[in-house]
C-alpha positions as CSV (number, residue, x, y, z in Angstrom):
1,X,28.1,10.6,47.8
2,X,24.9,11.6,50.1
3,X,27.3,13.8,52.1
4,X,29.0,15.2,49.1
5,X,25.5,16.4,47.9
6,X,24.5,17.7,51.7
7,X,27.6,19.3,51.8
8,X,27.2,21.0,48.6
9,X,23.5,22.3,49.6
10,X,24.4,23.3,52.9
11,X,27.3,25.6,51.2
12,X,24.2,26.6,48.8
13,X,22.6,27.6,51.9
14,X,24.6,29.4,53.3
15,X,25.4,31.8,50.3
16,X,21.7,32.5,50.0
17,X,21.4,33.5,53.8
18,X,24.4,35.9,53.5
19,X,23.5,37.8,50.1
20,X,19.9,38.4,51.3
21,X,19.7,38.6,55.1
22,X,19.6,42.5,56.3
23,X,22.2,41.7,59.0
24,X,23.4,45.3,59.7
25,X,21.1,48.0,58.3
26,X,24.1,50.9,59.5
27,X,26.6,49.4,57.1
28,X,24.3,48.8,53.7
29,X,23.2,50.5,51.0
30,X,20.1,49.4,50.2
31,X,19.5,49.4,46.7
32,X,16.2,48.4,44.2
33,X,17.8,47.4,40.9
34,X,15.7,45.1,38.3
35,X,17.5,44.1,35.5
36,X,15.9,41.6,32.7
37,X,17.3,40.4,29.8
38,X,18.9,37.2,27.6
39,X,21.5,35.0,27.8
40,X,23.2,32.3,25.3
41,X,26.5,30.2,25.1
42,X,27.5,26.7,24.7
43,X,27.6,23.3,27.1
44,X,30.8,21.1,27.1
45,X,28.7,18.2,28.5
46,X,29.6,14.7,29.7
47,X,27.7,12.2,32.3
48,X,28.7,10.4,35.9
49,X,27.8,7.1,35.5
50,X,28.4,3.9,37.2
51,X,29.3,1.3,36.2
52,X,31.8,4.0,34.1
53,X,31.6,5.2,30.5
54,X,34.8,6.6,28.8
55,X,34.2,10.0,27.3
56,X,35.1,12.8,25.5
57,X,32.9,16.1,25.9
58,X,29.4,16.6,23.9
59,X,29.0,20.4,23.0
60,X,25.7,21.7,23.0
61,X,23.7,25.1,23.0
62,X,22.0,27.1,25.7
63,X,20.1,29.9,25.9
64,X,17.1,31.7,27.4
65,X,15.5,34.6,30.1
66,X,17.4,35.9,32.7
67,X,15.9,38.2,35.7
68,X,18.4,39.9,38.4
69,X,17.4,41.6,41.6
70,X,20.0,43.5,43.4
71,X,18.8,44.8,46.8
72,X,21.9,45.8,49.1
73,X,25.6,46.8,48.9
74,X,27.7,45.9,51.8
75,X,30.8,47.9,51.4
76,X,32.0,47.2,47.8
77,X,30.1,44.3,47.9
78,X,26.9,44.3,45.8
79,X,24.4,41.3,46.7
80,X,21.3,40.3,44.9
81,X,19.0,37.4,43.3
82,X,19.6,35.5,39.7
83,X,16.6,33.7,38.2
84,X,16.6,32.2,34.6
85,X,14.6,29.8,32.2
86,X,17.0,28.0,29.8
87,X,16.7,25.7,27.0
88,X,19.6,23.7,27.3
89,X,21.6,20.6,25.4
90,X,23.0,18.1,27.9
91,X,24.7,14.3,27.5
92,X,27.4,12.5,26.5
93,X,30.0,11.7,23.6
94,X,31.4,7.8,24.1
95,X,35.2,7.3,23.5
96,X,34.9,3.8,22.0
97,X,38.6,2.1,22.0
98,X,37.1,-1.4,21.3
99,X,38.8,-2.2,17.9
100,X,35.6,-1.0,16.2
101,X,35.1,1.8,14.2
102,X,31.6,2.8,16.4
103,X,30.7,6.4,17.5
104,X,27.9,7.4,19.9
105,X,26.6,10.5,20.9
106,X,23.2,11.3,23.3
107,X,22.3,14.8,23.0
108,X,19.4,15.4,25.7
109,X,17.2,18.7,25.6
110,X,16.0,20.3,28.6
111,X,14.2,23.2,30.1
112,X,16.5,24.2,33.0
113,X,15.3,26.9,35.8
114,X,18.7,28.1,37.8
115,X,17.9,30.0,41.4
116,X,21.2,31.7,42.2
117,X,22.9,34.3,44.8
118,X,24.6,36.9,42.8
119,X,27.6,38.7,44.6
120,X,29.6,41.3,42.7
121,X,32.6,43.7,43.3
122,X,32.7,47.4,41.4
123,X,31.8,50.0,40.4
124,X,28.2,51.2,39.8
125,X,29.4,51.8,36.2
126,X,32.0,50.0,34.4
127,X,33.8,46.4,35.0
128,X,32.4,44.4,38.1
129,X,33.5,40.9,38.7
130,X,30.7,38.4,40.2
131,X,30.1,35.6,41.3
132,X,26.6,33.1,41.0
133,X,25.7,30.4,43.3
134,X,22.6,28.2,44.3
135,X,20.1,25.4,43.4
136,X,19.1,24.1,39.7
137,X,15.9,22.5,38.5
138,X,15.6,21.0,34.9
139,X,12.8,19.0,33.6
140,X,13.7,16.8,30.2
141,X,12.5,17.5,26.7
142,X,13.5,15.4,24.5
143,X,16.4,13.5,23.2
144,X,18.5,12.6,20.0
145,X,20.9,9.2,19.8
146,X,23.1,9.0,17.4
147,X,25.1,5.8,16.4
148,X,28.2,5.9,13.6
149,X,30.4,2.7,12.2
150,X,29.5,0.0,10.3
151,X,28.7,-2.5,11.2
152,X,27.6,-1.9,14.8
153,X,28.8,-4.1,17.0
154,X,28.9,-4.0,20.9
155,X,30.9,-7.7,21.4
156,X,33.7,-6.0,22.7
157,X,32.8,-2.9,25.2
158,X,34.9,-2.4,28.1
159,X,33.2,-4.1,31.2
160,X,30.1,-5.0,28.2
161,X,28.5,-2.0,29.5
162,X,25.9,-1.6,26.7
163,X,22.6,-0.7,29.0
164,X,22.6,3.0,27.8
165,X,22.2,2.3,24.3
166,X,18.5,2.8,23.2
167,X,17.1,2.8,26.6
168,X,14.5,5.6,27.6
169,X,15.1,8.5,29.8
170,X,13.6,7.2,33.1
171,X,13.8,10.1,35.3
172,X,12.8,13.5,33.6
173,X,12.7,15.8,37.0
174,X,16.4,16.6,37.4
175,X,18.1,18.9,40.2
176,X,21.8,19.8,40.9
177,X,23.9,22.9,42.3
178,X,25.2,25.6,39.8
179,X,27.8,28.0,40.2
180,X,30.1,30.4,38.0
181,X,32.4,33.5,37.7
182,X,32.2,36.0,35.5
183,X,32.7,40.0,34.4
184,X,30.0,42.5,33.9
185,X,30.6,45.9,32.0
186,X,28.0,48.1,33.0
187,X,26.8,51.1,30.4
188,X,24.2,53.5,29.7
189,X,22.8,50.8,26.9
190,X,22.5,47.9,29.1
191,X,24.7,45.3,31.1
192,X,27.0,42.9,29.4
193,X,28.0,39.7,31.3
194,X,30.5,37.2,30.4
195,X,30.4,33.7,32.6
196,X,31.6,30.5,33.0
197,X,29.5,27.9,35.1
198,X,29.4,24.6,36.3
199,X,26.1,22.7,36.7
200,X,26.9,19.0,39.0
201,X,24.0,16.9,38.3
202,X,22.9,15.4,42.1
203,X,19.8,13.7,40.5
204,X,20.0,10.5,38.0
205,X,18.3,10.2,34.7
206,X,18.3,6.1,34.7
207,X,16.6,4.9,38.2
208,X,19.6,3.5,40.0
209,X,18.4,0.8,41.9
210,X,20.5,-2.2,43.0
211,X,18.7,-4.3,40.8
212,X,19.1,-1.5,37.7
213,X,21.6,-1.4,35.1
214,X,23.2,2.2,36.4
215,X,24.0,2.8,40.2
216,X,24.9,6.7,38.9
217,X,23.6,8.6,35.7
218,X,23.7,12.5,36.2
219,X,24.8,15.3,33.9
220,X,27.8,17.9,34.5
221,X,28.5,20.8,32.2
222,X,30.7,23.3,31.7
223,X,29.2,26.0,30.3
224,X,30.3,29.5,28.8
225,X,27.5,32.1,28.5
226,X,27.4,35.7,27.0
227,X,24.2,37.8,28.7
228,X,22.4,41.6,27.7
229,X,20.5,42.9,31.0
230,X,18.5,46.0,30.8
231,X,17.5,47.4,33.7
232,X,13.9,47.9,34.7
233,X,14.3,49.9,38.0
234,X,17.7,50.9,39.9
């Protein structure tokens, strides 16, 4: 897992370098285009944890402030900076096969800051397809549990893997890579962007400690966002 997560960074990395380094001054088109704006969607959200938890997928909202820099244009390739404060609904949705009639849902709230390279193909006005890429902070809210069945009864979990219930968010720093592909149309009235991203989780919410309950506890979503930039300088 440590050099799945230093792979994944090192890719991170590398993406950054590329999209903003001035490598060859001859062959870009510098450009100073500010865009600001907001952005909103849904999560399909579910958790990695070990020892494992079946699932289905918890949807949830998100939504927020999104600022773009574009600076160069290699050739058709248009490379810039992506930088947005989110309020976002993570967690998980149990698929409880136990012979009771349980449910369980955790919906956890957090304020998420994504850093990301933006790359795009197209035209200055128009359809562009792009692509968004880097590092993702988050720092936990707040959370709602929610229990269904009567009467509840936790006798028969797979494995008796019945820590999660109740127990407190431990770790409330979180940080994980993003990345997504989308379509921008591009008009005299403002930019509209259609994405879907993926957020891996790298940190854990539970401490994960031999001697803890959870070796592995960190979020992954899907998500599918809809985003109105205006732009400030081009």
């Amino acid at each position: 897992m440590i050099r799945l997560h230093s792979y994944i960074i090192s890719i991170t990395l590398a993406i950054f370098i590329l999209t903003t380094s001035n490598v060859n001054a001859q062959i870009s088109d510098m450009r100073n285009n500010l865009a600001v704006g907001i952005n909103g969607g849904l999560n399909f959200s579910s958790v990695s944890f070990s020892p494992n938890i079946k699932q289905g997928t918890l949807q949830g909202v998100t939504g927020g402030i999104t600022v773009r820099y574009i600076s160069e244009k290699y050739f058709s390739m248009i490379c810039g900076l992506q930088m947005e404060l989110n309020y976002s609904q993570k967690g998980w949705k149990e698929k409880i096969e136990d012979g009771t009639n349980n449910t369980y849902q955790r919906t956890l709230n957090y304020v998420e800051i994504p850093f990301l390279a933006h790359v795009a193909f197209g035209k200055e006005r128009g359809m562009r397809f792009f692509i968004n890429a880097g590092p993702q902070i988050g720092f936990f809210i707040n959370d709602k549990e929610e229990k269904g069945g009567d009467p509840w009864n936790t006798n028969y979990r797979p494995n008796n893997v019945i820590a999660q219930y109740g127990k407190s968010i431990e770790n409330k720093f979180e940080y994980g890579i993003a990345g997504g592909l989308g379509l921008e149309l591009r008009t005299e009235i403002g930019n509209f962007l259609l994405e879907g991203r993926y957020f891996y989780g790298l940190s854990d919410f539970y401490h994960n400690s031999k001697s803890d309950e959870f070796g592995r506890s960190g979020n992954s979503v899907i998500s599918g966002k809809l985003t109105y930039l205006f732009d400030l300088s081009k």
